[in-house]
C-alpha positions in Angstrom: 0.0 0.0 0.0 1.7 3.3 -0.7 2.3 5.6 1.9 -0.4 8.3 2.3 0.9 11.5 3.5 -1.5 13.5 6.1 -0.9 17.4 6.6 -2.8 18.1 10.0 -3.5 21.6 11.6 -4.1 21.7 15.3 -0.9 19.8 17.0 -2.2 19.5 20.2 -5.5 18.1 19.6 -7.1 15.2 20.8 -8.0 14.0 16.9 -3.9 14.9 15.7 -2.9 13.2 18.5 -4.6 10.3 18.1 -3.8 10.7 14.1 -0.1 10.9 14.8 -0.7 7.6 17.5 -1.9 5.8 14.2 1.7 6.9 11.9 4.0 4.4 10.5 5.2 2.2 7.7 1.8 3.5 5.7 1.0 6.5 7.2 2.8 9.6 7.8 1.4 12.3 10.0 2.4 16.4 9.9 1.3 18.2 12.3 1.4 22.0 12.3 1.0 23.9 15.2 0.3 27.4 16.2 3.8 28.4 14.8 3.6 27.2 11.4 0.3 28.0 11.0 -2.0 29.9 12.9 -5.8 29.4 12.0 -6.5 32.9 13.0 -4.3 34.7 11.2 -4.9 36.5 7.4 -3.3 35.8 3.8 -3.0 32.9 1.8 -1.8 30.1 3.5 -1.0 28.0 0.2 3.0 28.5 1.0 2.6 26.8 4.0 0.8 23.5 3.5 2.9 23.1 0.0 6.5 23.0 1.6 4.6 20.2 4.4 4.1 18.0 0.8 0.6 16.7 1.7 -1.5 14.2 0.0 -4.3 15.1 2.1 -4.8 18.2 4.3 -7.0 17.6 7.7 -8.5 20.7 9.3 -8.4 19.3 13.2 -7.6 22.3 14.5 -10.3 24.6 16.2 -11.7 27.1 18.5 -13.8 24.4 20.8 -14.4 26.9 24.1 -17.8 26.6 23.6 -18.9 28.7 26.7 -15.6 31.4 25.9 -17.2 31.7 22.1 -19.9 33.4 23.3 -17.9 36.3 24.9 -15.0 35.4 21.9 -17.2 35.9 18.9 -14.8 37.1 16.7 -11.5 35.0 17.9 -14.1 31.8 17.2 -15.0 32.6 13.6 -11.7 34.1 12.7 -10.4 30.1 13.7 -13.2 28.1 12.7 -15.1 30.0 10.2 -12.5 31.7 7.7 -9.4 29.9 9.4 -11.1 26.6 7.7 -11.9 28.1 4.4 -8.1 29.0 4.5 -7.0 25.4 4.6 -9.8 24.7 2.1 -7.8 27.1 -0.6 -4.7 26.0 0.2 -5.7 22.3 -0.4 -7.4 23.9 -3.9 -4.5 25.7 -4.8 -2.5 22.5 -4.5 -5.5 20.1 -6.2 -5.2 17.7 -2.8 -7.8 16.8 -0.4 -9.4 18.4 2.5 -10.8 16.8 5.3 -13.2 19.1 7.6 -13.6 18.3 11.2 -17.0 19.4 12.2 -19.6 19.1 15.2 -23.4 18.3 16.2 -23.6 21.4 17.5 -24.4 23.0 13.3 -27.5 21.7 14.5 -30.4 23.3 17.3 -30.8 19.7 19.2 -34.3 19.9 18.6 -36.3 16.3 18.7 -35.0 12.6 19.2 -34.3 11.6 15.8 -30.9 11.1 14.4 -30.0 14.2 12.3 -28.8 13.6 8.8 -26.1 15.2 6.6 -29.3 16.9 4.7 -31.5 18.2 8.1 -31.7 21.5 8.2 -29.1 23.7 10.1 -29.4 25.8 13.1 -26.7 26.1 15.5 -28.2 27.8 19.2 -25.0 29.1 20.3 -21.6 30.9 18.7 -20.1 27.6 18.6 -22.1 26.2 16.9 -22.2 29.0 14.0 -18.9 29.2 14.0 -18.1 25.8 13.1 -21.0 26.0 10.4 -19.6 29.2 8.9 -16.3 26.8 8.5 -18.5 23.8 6.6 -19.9 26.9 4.2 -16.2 28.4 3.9 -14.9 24.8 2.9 -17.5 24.1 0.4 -17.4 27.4 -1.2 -13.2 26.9 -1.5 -13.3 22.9 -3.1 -15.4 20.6 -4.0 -12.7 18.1 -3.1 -13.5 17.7 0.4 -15.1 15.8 3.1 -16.9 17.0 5.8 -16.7 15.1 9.0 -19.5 15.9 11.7 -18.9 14.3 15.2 -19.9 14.4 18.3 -19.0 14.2 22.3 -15.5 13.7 21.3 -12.8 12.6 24.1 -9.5 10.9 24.4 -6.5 9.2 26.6 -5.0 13.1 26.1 -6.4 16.4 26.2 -9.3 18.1 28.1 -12.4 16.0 27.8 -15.5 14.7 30.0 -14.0 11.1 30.5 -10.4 12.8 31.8 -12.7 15.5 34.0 -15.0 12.5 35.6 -11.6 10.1 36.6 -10.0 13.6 37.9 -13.2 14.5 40.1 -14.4 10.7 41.5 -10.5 10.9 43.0 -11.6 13.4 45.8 -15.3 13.5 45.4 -17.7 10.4 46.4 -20.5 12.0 44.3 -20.7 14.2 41.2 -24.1 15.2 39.9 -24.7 15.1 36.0 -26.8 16.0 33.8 -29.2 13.3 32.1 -31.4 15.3 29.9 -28.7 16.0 26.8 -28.2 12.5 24.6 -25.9 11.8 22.0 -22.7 9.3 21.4 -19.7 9.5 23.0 -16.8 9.1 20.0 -13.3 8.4 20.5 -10.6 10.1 19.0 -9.0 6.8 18.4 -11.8 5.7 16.4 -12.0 9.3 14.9 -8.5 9.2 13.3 -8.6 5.5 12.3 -12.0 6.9 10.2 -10.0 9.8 9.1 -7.0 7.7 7.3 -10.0 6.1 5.9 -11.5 8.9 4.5 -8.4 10.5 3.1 -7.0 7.3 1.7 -10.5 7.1 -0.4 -10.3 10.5 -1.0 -6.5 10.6 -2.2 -6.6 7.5 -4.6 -10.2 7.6 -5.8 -12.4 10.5 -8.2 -15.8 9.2 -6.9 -18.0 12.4 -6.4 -20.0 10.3 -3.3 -16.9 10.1 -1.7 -17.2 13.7 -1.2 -19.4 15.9 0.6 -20.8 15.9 4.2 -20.8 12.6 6.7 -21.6 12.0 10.1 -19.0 10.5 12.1 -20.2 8.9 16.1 -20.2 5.9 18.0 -23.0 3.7 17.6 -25.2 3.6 20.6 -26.8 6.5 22.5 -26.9 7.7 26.0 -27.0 11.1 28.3 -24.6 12.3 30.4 -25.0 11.1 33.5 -25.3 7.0 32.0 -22.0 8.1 29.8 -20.1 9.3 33.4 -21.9 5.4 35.6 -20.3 3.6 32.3 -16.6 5.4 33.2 -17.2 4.4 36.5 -17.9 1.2 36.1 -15.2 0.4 33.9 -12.8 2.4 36.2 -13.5 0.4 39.3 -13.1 -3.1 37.4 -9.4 -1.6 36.5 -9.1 -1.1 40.2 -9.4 2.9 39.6 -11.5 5.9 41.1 -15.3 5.9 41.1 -17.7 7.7 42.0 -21.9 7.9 42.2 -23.6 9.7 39.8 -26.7 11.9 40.7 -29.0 12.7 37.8 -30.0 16.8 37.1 -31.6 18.6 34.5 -29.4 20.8 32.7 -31.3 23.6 34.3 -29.7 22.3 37.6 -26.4 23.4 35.5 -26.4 26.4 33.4 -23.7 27.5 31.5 -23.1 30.8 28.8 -23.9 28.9 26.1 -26.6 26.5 25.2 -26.0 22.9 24.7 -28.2 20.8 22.2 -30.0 18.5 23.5 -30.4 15.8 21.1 -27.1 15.4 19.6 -27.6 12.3 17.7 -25.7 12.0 14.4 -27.1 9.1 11.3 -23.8 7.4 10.4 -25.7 5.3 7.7 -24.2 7.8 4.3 -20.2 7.5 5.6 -21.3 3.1 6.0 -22.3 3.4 2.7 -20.1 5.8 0.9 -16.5 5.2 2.8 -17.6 1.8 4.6 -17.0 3.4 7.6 -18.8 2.6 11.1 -17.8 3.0 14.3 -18.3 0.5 16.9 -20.7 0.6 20.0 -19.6 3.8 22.9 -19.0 1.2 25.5 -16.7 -0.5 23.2 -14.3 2.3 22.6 -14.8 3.8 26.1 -13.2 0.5 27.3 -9.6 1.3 24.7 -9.5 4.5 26.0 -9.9 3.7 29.6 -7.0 1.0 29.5 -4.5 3.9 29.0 -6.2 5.7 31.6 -6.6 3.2 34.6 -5.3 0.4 36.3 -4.8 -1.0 39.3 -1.5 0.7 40.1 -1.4 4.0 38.3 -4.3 7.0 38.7 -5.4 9.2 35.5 -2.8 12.0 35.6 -0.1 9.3 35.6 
């Protein structure tokens, strides 16, 4: 298999990260940080992706303070609105792929049915429309993309609800969650390995339905408070921390920006186009947790 050469923004991110994990005899994995490339910034950023050499550029990188966009507007669609459709003309300018990291929250949470690629948008909070304006900026830039939506996204690194929950249960015998906001939590693990998916397709094949918009989650569905009893559980059976979990409404837990709650994502059109599906939450939850835990070292070890 020849080697397939992935360009990444966003070095410290829990998807590069995991992307870089994957590198090797058939994958190689550049990841540009801050000081090669700064999402924020103005100009044409063509220069700067052509001396990495990439077969496929992935936009991981992102603004993802989702209660600091709604006082940091501007800073969160500099990054994720026209920061993406910069990567989208530098991957144009250099006829190469672009892969589009994007999130459940382009969509209001309204109802309990699974959104599709084609539902209609409307994000609730900055966020949201930030990360939208990015999907609009990448289409408008190349038709030779894909658009990756995910959702509840954590990680053995980085900031992330599974990290928080192992970090609290170690001085706290109960934590109260919220159980009214359901979705799938998605690995980055799994993320990535779907990504070198994608961009392989993408790199070596014209096929217009290879292109477009997917949805990219675990299979399964749960809330909150059910996602944080799961961690538990598999915590204590690796002899980690625990903790019980009370159920509240998110009412009981307000925040500056909105959160939507229905934040399930139809994976059926990736299945289909890429013959990509993700397995069940619990599944990957149980990879991730045996970096996290075990009997003889805590989380932050």
């Amino acid at each position: 298999m020849t080697k397939l050469r992935l360009v990444v923004t966003g070095r410290e991110g829990q998807v590069t990260r995991a992307l870089q994990a994957l590198a090797g005899r058939e994958l190689e994995v550049v990841a540009l940080g801050r000081d090669s490339f700064d999402l924020a910034a103005e100009g044409d950023a063509t220069a700067v992706f052509a001396t990495a050499r990439p077969d496929v550029i992935v936009n991981a990188g992102a603004y993802t303070a989702v209660d600091k966009a709604e006082s940091e507007r501007d800073l969160a669609f500099a990054v994720n609105g026209r920061g993406a459709g910069r990567v989208a003309q530098a991957a144009a300018a250099l006829n190469v792929p672009v892969i589009q990291i994007s999130t459940d929250y382009v969509f209001d949470g309204s109802g309990e049915n699974f959104w599709r690629e084609d539902d209609s948008t409307g994000p609730i909070g900055a966020y949201g429309a930030s990360k939208l304006a990015g999907e609009e900026a990448v289409r408008a830039a190349t038709p030779n993309h894909a658009i990756l939506r995910t959702c509840w996204v954590y990680a053995p690194w980085g900031a992330n609800f599974v990290k928080t929950m192992l970090r609290l249960a170690q001085t706290r015998p109960e934590l109260r969650v919220v159980a009214d906001q359901t979705g799938a939590p998605t690995s980055a693990l799994d993320i990535a390995e779907a990504v070198v998916t994608v961009a392989r397709n993408l790199a070596t094949r014209s096929d217009e339905n290879l292109r477009g918009t997917f949805h990219l989650a675990s299979q399964g569905v749960t809330n909150w408070a059910d996602f944080a009893r799961e961690i538990f559980a598999q915590s204590a059976a690796r002899g980690g921390p625990s903790a019980n979990v009370v159920s509240i409404p998110s009412s009981d837990y307000p925040t500056p920006a909105a959160r939507p709650p229905n934040s399930r994502l139809s994976t059926e059109k990736l299945a289909v186009a890429h013959g990509v599906r993700l397995p069940d939450w619990r599944q990957s939850l149980a990879r991730v947790m045996e970096r996290l835990v075990d009997a003889k070292a805590t989380p932050t070890a």
